[in-house]
N, C-alpha and C positions, 0 to 999 in steps of 0.2 A: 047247625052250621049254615053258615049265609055262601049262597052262590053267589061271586060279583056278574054283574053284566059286562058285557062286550063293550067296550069304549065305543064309542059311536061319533064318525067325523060329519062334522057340522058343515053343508057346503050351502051356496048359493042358490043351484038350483034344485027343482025339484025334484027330478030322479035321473035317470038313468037316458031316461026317453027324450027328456029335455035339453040334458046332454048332448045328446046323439044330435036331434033336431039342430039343434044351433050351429053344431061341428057344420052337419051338409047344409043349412043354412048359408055361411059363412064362406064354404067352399064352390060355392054352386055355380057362380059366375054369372046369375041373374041380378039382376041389382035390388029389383024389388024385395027378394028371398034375402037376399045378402042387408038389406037395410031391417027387413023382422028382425033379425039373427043379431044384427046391431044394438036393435032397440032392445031386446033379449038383454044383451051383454048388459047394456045402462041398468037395468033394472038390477042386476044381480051385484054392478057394483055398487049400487047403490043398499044393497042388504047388505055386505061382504065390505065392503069399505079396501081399505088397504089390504084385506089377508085377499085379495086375488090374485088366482096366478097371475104370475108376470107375462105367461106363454099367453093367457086369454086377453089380455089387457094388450099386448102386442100387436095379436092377430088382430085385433077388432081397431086398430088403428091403422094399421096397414090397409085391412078390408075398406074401413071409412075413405081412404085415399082414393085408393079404386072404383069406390062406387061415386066421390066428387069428381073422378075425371070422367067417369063416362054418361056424368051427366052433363059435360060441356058446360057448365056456371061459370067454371074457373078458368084464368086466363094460364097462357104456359108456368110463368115465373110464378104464380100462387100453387099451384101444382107442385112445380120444382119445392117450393118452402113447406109444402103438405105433407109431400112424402120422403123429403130432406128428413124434418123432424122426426118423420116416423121411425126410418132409418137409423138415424141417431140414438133415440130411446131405446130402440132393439137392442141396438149395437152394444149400448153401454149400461141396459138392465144385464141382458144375458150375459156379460160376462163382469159384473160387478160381485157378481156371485161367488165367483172365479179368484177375487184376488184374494190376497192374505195379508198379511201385515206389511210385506215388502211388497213394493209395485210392479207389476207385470206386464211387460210391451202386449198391448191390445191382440197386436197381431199373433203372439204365442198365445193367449187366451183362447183367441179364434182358432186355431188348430184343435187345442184340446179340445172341444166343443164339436167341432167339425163345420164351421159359420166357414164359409169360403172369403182369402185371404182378401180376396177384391173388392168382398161387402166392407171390409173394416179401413181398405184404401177408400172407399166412395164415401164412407162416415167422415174419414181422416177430413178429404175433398170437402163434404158440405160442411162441417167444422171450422177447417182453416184456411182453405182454400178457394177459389174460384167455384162457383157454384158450377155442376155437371148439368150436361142435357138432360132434359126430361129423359128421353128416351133408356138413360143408364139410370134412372132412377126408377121407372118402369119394370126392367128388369130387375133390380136388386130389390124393388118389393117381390117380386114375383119368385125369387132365387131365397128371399127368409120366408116367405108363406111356406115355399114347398119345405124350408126345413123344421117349421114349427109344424107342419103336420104332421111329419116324419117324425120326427122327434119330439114332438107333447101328443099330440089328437090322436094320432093310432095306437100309440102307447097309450093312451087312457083307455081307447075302444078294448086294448087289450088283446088286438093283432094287428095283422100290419096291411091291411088296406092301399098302402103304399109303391106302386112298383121302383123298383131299383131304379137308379138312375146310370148310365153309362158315365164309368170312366173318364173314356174319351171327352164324352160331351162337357162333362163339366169342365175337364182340363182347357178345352175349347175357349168356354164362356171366361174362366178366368184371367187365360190368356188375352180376348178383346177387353173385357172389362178394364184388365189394366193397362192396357197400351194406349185405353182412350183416357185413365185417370191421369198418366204420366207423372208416378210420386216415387219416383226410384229412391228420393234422396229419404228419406223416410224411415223408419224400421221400430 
């Protein structure tokens, strides 16, 4: 009698370590570390094609935003369309996932998910609207980085690396957030 083997999942990198590296890579906030971790990412999509996560394909476009604005190349309104789009692609991978046959207002997506309601207003904004300040755009990278760590990277590491985030503070954030989008009419 033949014993089957263990299915064995096919990933992009090479183990574990590689893993790991690119994650603090990626999160590090040095830009040099952060552009390795980059080139990291190209390589593995470039093995991995389409079956990449969406959460590392995210992050490393988000990251890329980041690491062009702190190198000062880019003028504000190229910025703005940098991490506009990045924004957008987030917004509308992570909860494409999310619909079903019937259509589901983005913003109830975004609940279920826990994407804060103001990221999917500031999507709404660079979509259809008036393009936002850099500055809310800044933030609302910085507001889906912390929840793609949260929610994909420490979940892979397999603990939570992550500290809570306060209530308050987010309630805070979402409250400026929207009062500088001003899209009440919306829903």
């Amino acid at each position: 009698r033949k014993r089957l083997k263990p299915l064995r999942t096919v990933v992009a990198w090479r183990g574990r370590a590689e893993w790991d590296q690119v994650m603090v890579g990626l999160y590090c906030g040095d830009s040099r570390l952060q552009q390795e971790a980059l080139d990291r990412v190209s390589a593995w999509k470039s093995r991995y094609g389409p079956k990449m996560p969406l959460a590392v394909d995210c992050t490393a476009e988000l990251i890329r935003c980041k690491v062009l604005d702190s190198s000062g190349r880019l003028k504000s309104h190229e910025l703005i369309l940098s991490y506009g789009l990045a924004l957008v692609r987030f917004v509308n991978l992570i909860t494409e996932r999310k619909q079903k046959m019937v259509s589901i207002p983005l913003r109830q997506l975004a609940r279920e998910v826990d994407i804060p309601i103001w990221v999917v207003d500031l999507r709404h904004e660079l979509t259809h609207g008036k393009l936002p300040r850099l500055a809310l755009c800044r933030k609302g990278c910085d507001v889906v980085l912390d929840w793609l760590r949260k929610t994909y990277w420490s979940r892979q590491l397999g603990n939570n690396l992550c500290e809570e985030s306060e209530d308050e503070e987010e309630e805070q954030e979402g409250v400026e957030a929207n009062a500088e989008l001003d899209n009440d009419a919306w829903e």
